[in-house]
N, CA, C and O atoms as CSV, one atom per row, in Angstrom:
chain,resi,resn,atom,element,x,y,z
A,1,UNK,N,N,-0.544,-20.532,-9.200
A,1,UNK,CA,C,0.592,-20.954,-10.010
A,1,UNK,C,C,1.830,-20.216,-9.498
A,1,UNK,O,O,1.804,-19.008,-9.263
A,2,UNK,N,N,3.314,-21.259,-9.274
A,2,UNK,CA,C,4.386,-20.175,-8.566
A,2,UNK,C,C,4.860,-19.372,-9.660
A,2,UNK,O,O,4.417,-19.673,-10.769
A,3,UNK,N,N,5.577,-18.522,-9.591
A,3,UNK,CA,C,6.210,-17.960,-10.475
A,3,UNK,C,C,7.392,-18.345,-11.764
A,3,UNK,O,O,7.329,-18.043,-12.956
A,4,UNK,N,N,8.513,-19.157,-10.989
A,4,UNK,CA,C,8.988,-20.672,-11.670
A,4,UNK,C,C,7.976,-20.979,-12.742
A,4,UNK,O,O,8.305,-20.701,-13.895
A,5,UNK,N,N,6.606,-21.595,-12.496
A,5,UNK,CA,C,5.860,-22.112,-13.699
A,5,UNK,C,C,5.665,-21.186,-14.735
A,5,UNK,O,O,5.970,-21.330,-15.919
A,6,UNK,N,N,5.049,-20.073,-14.109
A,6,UNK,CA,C,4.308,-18.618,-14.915
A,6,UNK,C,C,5.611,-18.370,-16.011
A,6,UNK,O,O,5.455,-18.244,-17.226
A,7,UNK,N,N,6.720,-18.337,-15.409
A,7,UNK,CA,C,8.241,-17.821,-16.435
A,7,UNK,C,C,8.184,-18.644,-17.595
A,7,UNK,O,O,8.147,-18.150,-18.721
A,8,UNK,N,N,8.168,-20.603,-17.264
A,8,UNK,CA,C,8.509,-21.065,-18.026
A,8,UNK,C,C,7.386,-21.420,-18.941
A,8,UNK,O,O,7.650,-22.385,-19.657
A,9,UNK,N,N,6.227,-20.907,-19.106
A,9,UNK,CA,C,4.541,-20.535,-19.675
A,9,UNK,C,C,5.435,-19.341,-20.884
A,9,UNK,O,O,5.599,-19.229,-22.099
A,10,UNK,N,N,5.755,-18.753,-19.834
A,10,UNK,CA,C,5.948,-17.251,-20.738
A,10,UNK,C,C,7.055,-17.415,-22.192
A,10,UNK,O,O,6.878,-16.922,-23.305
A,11,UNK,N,N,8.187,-18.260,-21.725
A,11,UNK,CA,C,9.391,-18.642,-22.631
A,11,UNK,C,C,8.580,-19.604,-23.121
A,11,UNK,O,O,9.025,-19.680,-24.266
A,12,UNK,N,N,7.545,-20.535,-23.052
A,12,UNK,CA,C,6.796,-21.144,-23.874
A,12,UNK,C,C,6.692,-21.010,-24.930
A,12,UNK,O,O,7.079,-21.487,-25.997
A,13,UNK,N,N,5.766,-19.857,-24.326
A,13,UNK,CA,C,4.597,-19.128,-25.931
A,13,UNK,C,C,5.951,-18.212,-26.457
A,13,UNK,O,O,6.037,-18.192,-27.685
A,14,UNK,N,N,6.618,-17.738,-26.007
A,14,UNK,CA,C,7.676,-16.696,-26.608
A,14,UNK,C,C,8.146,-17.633,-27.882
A,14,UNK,O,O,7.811,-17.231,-28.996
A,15,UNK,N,N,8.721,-18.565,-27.809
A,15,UNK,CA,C,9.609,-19.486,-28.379
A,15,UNK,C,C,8.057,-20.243,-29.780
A,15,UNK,O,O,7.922,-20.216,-31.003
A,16,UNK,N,N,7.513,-20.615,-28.990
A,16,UNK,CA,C,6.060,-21.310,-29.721
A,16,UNK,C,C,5.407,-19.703,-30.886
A,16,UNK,O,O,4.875,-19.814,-31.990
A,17,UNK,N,N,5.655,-18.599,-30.259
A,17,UNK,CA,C,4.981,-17.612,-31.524
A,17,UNK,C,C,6.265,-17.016,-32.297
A,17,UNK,O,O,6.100,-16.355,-33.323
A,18,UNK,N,N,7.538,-17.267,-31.779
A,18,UNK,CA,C,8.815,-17.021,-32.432
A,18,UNK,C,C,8.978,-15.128,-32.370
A,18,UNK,O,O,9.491,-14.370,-33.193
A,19,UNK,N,N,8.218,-14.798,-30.868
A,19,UNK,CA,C,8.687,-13.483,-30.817
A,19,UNK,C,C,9.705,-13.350,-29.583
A,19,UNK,O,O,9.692,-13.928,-28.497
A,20,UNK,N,N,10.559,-12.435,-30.086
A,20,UNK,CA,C,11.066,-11.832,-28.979
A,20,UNK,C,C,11.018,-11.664,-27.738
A,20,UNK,O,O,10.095,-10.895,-27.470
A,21,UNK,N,N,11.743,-12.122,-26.550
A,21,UNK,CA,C,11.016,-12.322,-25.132
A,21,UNK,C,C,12.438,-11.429,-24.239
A,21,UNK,O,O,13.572,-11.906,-24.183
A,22,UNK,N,N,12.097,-10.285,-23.702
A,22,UNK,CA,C,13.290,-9.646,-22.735
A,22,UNK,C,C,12.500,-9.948,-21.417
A,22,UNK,O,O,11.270,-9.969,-21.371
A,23,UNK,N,N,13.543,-10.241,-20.066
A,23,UNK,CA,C,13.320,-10.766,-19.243
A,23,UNK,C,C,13.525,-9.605,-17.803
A,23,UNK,O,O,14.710,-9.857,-17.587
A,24,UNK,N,N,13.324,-9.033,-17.224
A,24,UNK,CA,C,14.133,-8.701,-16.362
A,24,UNK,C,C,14.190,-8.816,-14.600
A,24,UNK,O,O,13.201,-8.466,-13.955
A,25,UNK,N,N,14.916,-9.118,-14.194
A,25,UNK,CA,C,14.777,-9.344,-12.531
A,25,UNK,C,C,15.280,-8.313,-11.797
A,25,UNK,O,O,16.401,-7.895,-12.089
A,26,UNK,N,N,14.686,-7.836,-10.927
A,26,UNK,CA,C,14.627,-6.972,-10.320
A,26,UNK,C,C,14.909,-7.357,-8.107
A,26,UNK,O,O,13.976,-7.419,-7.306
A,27,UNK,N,N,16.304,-7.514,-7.781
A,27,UNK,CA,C,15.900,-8.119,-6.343
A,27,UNK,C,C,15.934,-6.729,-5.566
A,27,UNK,O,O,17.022,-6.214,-5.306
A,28,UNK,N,N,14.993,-6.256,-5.277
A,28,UNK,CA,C,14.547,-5.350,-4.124
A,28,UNK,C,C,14.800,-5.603,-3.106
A,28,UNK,O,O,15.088,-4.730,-2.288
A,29,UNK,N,N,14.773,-7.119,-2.761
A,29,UNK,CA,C,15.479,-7.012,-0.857
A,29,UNK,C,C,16.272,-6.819,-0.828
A,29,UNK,O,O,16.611,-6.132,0.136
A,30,UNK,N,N,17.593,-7.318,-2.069
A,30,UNK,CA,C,18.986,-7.028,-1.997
A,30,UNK,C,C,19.359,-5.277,-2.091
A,30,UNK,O,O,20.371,-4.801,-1.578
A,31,UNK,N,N,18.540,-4.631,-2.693
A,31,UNK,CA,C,18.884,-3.267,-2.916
A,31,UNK,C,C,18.592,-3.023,-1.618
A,31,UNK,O,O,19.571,-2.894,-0.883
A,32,UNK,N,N,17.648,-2.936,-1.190
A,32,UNK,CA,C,16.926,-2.159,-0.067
A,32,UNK,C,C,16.871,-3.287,1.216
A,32,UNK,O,O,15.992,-3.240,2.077
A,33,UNK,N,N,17.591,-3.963,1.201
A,33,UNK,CA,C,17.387,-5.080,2.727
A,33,UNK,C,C,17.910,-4.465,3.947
A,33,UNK,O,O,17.789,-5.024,5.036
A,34,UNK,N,N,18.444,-3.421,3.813
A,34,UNK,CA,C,18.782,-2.452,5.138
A,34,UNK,C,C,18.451,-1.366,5.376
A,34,UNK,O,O,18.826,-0.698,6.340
A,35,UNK,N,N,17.622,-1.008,4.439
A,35,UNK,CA,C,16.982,0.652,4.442
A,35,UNK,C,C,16.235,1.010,5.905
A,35,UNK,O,O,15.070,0.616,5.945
A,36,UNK,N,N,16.565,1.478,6.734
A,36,UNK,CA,C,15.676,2.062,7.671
A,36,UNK,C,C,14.821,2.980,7.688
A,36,UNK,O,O,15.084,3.854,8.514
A,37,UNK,N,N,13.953,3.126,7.140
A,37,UNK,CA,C,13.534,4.278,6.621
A,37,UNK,C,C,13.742,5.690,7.786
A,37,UNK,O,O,13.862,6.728,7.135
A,38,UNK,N,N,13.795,5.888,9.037
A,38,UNK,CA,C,14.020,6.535,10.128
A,38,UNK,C,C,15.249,7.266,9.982
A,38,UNK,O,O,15.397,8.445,10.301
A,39,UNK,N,N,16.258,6.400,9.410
A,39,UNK,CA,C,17.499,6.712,9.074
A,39,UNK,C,C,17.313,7.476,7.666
A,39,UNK,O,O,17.664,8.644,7.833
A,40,UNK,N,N,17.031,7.325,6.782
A,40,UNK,CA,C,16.466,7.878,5.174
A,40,UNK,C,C,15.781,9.133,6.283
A,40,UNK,O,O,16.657,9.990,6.169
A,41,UNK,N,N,15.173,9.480,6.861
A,41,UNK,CA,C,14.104,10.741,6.926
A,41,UNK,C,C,15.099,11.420,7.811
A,41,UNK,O,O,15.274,12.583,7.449
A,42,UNK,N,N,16.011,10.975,9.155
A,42,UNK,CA,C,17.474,11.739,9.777
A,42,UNK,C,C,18.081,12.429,8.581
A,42,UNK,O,O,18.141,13.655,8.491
A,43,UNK,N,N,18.525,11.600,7.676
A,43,UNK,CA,C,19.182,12.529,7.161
A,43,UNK,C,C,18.933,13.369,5.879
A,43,UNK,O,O,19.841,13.618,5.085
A,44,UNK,N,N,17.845,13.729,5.743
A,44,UNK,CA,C,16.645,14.560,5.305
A,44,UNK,C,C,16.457,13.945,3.950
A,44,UNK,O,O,16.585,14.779,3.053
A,45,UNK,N,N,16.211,12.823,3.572
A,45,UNK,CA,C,15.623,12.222,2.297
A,45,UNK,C,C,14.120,12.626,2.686
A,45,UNK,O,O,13.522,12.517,3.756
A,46,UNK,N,N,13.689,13.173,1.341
A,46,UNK,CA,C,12.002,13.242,1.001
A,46,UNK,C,C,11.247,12.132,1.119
A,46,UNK,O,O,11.520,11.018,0.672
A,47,UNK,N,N,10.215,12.482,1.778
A,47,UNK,CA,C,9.028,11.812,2.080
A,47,UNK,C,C,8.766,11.040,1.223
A,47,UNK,O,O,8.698,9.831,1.444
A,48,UNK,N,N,8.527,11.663,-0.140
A,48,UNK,CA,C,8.613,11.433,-1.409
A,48,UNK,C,C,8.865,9.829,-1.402
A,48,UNK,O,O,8.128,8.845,-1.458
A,49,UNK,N,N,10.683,10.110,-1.275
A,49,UNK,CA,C,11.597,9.047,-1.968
A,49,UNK,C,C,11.313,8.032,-1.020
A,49,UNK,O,O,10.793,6.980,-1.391
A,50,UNK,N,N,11.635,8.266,0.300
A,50,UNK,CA,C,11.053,7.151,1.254
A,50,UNK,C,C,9.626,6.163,1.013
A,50,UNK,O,O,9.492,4.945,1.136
A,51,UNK,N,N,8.590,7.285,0.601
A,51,UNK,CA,C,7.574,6.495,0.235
A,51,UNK,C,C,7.342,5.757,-0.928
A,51,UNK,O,O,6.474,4.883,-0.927
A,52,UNK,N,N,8.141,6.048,-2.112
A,52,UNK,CA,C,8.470,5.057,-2.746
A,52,UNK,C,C,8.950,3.833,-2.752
A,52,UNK,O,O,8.580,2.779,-3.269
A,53,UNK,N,N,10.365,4.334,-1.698
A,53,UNK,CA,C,10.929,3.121,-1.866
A,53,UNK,C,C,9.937,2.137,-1.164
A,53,UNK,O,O,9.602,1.122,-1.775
A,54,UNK,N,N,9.494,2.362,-0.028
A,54,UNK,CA,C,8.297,1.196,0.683
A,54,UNK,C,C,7.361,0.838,-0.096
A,54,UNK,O,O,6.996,-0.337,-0.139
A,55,UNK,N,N,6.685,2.025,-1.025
A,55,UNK,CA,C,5.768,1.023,-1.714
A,55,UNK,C,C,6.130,0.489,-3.181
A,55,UNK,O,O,5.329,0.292,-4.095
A,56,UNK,N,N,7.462,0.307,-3.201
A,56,UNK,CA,C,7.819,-0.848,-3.905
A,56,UNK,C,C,7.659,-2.128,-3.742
A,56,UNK,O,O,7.489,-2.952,-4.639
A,57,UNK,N,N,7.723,-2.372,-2.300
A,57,UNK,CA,C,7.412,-3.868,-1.991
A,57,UNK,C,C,5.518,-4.297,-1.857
A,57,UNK,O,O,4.986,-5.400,-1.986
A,58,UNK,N,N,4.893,-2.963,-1.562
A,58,UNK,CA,C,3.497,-3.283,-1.391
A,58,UNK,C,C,2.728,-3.362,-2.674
A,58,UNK,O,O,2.936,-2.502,-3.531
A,59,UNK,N,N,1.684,-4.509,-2.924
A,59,UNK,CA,C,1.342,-4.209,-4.502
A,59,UNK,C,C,1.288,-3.965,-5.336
A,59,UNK,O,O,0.337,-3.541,-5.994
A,60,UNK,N,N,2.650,-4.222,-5.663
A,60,UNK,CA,C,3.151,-4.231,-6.899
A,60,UNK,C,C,2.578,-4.440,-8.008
A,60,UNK,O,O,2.280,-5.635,-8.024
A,61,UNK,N,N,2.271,-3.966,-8.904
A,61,UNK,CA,C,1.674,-4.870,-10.396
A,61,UNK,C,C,2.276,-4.624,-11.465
A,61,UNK,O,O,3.219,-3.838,-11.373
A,62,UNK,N,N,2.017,-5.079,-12.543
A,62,UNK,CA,C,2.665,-5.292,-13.683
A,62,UNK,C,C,2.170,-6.105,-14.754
A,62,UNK,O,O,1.895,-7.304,-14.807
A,63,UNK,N,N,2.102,-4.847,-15.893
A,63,UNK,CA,C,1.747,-5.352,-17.440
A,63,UNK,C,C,2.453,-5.574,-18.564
A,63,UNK,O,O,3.537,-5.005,-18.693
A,64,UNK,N,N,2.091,-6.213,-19.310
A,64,UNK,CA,C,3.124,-6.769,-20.154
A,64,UNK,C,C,2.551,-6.692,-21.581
A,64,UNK,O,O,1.460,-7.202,-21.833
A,65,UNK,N,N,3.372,-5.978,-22.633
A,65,UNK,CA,C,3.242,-5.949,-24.165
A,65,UNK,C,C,3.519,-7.013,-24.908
A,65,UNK,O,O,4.680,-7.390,-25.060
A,66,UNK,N,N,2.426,-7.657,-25.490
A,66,UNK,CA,C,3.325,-8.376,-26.022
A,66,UNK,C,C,2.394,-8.885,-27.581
A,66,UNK,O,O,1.375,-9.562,-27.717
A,67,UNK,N,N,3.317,-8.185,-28.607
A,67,UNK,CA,C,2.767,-8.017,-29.763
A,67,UNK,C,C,1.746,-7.093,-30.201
A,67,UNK,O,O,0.936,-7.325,-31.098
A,68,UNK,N,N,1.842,-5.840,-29.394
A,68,UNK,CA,C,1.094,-4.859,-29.538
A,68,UNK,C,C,0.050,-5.030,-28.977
A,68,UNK,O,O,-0.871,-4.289,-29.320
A,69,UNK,N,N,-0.172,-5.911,-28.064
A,69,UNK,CA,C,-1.390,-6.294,-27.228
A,69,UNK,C,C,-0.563,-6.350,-25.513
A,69,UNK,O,O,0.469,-6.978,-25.278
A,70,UNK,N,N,-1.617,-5.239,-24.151
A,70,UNK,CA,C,-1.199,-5.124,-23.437
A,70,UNK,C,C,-2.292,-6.174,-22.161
A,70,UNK,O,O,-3.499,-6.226,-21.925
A,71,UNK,N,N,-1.337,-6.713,-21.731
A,71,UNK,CA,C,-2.001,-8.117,-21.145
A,71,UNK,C,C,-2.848,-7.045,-19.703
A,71,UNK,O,O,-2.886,-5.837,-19.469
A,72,UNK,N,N,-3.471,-8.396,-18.957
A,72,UNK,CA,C,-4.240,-7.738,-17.571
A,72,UNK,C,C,-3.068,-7.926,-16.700
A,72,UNK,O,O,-2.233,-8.828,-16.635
A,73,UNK,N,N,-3.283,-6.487,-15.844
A,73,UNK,CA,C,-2.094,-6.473,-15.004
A,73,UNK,C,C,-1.928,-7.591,-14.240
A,73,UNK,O,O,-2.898,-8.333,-14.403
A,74,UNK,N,N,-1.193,-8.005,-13.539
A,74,UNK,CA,C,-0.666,-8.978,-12.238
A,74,UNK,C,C,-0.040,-8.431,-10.995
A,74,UNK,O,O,0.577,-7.371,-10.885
A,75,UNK,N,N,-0.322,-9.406,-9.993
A,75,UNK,CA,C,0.998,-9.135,-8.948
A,75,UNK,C,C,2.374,-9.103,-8.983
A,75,UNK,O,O,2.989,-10.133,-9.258
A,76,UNK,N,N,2.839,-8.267,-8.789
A,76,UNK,CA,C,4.356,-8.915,-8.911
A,76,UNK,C,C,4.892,-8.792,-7.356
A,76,UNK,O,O,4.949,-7.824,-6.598
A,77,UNK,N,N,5.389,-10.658,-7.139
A,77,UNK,CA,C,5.475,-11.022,-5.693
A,77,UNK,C,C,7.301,-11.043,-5.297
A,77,UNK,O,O,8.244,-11.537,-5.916
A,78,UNK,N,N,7.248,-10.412,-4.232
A,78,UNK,CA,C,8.677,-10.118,-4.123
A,78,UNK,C,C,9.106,-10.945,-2.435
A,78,UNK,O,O,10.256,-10.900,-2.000
């Protein structure tokens, strides 16, 4: 299922159980579409932070509350 569908599933049931639905988008290529990481470690950024920022894009997942019930995680595809 693309993601497009999965959203409009989600504002579905949001709207259909009359709870509350916050949304948020997150574009990571736009933040980080030039990061070199080579350049990040020159000029002495932590290993740390570097390795975060990369494995932001690698398997991502993500759970979701909803009504005091915490769903099974997912991919989140970037």
């Amino acid at each position: 299922m693309d993601q497009i569908a999965t959203l409009r599933i989600i504002v579905e049931r949001s709207l259909e159980w009359n709870s509350s639905l916050y949304i948020n988008f997150v574009d990571y290529e736009k933040a980080f579409d030039n990061v070199d990481r080579e350049v990040l470690r020159h000029y002495g950024t932590p290993a740390k932070v570097v390795n975060l920022i990369k494995s932001s894009y690698e398997r991502m997942t993500c759970r979701v509350i909803h009504g005091g019930q915490l769903t099974n995680s997912f991919q989140v595809k970037t």
